[in-house]
Biotite code that builds the C-alpha atoms (Angstrom):
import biotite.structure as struc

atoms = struc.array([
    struc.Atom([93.003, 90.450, 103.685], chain_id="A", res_id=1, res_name="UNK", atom_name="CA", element="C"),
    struc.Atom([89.750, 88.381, 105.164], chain_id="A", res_id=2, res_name="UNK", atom_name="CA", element="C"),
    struc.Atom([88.890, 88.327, 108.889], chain_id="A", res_id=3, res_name="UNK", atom_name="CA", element="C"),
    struc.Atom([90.624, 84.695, 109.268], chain_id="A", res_id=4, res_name="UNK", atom_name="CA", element="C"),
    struc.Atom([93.802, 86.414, 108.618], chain_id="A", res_id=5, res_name="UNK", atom_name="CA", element="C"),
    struc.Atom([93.943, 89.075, 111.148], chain_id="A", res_id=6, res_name="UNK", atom_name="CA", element="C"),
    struc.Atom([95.202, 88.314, 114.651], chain_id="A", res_id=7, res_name="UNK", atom_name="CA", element="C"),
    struc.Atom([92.380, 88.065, 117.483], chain_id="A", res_id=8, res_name="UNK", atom_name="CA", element="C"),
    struc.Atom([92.797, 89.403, 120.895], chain_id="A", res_id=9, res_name="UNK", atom_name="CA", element="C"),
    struc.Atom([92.770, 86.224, 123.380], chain_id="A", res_id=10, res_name="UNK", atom_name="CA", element="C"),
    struc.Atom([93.729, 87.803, 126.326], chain_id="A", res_id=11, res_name="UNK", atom_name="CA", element="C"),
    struc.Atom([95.731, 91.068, 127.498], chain_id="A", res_id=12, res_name="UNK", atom_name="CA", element="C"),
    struc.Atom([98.176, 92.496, 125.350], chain_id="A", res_id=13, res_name="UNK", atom_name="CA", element="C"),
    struc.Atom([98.466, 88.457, 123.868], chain_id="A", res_id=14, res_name="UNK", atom_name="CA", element="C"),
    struc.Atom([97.281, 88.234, 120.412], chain_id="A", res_id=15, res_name="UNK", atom_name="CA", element="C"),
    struc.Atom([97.153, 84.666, 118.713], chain_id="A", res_id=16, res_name="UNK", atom_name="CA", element="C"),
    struc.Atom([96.350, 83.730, 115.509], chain_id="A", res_id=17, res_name="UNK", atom_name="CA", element="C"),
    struc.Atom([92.924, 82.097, 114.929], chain_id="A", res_id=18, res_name="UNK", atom_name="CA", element="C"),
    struc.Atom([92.932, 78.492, 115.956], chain_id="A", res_id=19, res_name="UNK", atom_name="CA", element="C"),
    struc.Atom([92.029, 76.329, 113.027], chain_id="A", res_id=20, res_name="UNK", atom_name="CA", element="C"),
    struc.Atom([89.284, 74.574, 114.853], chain_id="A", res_id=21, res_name="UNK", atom_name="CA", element="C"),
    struc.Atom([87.590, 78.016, 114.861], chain_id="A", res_id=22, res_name="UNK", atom_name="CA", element="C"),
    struc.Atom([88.646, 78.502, 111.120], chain_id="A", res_id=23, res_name="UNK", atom_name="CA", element="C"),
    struc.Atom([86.802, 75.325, 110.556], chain_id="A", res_id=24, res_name="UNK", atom_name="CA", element="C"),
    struc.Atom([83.637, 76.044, 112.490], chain_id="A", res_id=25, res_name="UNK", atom_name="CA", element="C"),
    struc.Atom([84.008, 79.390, 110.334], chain_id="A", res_id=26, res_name="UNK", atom_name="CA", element="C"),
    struc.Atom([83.784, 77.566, 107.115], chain_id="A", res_id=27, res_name="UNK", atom_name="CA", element="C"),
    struc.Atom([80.961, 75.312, 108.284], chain_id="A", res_id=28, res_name="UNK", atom_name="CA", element="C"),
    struc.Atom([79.172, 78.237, 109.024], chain_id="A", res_id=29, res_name="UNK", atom_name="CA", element="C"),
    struc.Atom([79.398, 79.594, 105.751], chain_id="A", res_id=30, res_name="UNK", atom_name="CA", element="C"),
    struc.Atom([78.873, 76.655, 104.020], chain_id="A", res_id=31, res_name="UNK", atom_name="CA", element="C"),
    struc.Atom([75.536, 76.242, 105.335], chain_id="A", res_id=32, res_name="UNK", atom_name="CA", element="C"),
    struc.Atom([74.232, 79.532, 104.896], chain_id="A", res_id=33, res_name="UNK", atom_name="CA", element="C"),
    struc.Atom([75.021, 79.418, 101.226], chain_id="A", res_id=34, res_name="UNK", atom_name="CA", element="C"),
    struc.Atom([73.515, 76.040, 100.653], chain_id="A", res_id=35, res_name="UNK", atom_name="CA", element="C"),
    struc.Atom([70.223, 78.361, 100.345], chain_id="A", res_id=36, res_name="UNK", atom_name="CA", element="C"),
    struc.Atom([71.590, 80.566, 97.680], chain_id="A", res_id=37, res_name="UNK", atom_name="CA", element="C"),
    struc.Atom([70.586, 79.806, 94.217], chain_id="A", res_id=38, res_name="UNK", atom_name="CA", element="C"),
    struc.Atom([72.917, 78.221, 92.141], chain_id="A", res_id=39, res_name="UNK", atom_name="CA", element="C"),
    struc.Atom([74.093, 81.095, 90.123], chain_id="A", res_id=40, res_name="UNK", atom_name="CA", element="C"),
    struc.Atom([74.808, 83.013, 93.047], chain_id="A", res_id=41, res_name="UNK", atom_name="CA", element="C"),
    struc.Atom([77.059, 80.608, 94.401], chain_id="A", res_id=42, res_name="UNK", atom_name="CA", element="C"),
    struc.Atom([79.020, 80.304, 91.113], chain_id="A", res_id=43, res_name="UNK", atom_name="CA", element="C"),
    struc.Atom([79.174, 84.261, 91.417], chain_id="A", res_id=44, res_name="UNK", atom_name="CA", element="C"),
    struc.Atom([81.218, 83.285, 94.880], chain_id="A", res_id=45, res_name="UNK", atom_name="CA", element="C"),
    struc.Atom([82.846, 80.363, 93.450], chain_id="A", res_id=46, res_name="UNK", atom_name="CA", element="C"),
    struc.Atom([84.516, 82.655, 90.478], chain_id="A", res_id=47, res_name="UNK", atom_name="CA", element="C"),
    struc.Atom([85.109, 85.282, 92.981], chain_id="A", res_id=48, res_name="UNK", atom_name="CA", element="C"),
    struc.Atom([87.334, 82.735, 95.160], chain_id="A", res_id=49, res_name="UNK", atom_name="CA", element="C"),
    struc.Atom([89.064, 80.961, 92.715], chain_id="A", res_id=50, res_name="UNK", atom_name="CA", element="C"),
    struc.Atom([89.975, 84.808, 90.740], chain_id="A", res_id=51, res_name="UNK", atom_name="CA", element="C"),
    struc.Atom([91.387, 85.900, 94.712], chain_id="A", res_id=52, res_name="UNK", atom_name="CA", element="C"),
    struc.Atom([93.082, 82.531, 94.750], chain_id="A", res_id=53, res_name="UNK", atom_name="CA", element="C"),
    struc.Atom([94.509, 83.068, 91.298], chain_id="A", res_id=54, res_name="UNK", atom_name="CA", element="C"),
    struc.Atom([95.790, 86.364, 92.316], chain_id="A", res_id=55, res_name="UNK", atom_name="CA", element="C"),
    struc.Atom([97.784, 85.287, 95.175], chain_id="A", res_id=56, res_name="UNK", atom_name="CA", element="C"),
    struc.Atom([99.032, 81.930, 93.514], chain_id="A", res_id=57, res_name="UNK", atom_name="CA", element="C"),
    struc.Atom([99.687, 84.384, 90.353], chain_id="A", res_id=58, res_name="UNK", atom_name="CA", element="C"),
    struc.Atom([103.299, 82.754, 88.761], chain_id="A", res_id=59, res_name="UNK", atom_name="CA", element="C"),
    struc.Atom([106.525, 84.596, 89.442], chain_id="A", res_id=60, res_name="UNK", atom_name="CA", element="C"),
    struc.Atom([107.763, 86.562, 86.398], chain_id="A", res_id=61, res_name="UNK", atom_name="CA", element="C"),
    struc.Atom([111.473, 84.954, 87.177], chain_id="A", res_id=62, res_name="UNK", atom_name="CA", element="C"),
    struc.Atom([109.931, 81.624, 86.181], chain_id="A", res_id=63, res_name="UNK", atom_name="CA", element="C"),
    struc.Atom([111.128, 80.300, 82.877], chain_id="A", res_id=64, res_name="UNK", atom_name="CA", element="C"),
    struc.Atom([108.706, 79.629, 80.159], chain_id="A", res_id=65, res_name="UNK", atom_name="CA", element="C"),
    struc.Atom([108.051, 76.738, 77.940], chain_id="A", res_id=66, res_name="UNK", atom_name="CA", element="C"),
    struc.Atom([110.661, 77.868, 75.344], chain_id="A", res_id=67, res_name="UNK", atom_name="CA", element="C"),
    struc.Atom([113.529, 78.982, 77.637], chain_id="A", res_id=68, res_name="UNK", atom_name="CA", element="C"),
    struc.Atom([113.451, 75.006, 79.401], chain_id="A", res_id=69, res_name="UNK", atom_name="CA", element="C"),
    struc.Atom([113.596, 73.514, 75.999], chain_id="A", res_id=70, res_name="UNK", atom_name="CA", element="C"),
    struc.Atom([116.851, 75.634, 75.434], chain_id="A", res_id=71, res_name="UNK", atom_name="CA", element="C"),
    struc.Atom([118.471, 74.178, 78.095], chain_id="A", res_id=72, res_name="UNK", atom_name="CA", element="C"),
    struc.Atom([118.684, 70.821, 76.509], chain_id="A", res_id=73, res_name="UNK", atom_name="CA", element="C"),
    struc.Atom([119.794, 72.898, 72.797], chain_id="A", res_id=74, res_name="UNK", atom_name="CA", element="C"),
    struc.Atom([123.348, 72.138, 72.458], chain_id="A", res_id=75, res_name="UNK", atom_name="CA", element="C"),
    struc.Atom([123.582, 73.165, 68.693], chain_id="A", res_id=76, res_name="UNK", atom_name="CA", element="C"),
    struc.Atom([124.220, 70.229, 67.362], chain_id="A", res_id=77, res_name="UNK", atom_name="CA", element="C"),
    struc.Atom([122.098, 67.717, 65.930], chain_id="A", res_id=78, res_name="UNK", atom_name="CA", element="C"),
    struc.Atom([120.475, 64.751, 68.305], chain_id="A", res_id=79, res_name="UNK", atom_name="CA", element="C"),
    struc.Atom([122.402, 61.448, 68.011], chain_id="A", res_id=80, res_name="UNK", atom_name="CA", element="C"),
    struc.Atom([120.876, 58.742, 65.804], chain_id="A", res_id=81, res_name="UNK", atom_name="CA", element="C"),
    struc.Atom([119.159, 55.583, 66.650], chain_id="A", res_id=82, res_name="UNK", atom_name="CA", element="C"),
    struc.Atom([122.269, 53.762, 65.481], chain_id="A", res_id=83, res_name="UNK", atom_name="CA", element="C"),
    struc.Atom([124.352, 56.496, 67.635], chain_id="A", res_id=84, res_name="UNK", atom_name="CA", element="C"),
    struc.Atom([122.077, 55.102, 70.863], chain_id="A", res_id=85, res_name="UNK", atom_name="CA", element="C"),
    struc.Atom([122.069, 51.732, 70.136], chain_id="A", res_id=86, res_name="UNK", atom_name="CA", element="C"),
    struc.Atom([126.014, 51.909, 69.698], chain_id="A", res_id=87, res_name="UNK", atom_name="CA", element="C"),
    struc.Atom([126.328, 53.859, 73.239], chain_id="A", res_id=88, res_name="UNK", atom_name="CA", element="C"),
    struc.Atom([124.052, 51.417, 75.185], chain_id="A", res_id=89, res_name="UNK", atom_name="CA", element="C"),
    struc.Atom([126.299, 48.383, 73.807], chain_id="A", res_id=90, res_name="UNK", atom_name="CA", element="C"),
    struc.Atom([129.231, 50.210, 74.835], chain_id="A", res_id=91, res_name="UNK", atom_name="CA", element="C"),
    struc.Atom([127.891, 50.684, 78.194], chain_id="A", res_id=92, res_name="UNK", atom_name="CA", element="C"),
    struc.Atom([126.525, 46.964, 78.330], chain_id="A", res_id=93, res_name="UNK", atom_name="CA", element="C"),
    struc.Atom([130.018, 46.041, 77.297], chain_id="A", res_id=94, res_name="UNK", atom_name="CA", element="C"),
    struc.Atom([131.778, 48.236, 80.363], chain_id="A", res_id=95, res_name="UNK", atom_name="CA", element="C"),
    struc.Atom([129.236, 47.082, 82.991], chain_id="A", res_id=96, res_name="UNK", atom_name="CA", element="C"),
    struc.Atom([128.667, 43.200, 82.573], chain_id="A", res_id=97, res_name="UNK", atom_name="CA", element="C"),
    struc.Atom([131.794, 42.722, 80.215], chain_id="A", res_id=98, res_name="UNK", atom_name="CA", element="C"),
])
């Protein structure tokens, strides 16, 4: 958990969570203190955020995969034909504007 996520005392007994106008100032800060870093030192931070990111945005296991949402659509029988589509938007053309 980083600093920015911690509640801060503002007063007694009242905690508050940090205001993001201090969050920003925060990341301003640390922006220009790395702007001296060399450039593989700030990938080195740049992998490090994006792998913390990754764990916290990591997928739920419930989700389906690839496979399991094409099986939804799998009714066991064969797709219609052109001639099949062609014959059902007629119909329908038929019904609607007669």
């Amino acid at each position: 958990m980083s600093r920015l996520d911690h509640p801060r005392e503002s007063g007694p007994g009242d905690t508050k969570m940090i205001a993001p106008l201090e969050e920003s100032r925060e990341l301003s800060e640390v922006l220009v203190r790395i702007q001296s870093w060399s450039a593989k030192a700030r990938l080195e931070l740049m992998r490090h955020l994006a792998q913390s990111i990754d764990e916290v945005a990591a997928p739920v296991d419930d989700a389906p995969t690839i496979e399991e949402l094409e099986g939804i659509f799998d009714n066991g029988s064969a797709p219609p034909t052109d001639a099949e589509c062609d014959q059902w938007l007629e119909e329908e053309r038929l019904r609607k504007y007669g």
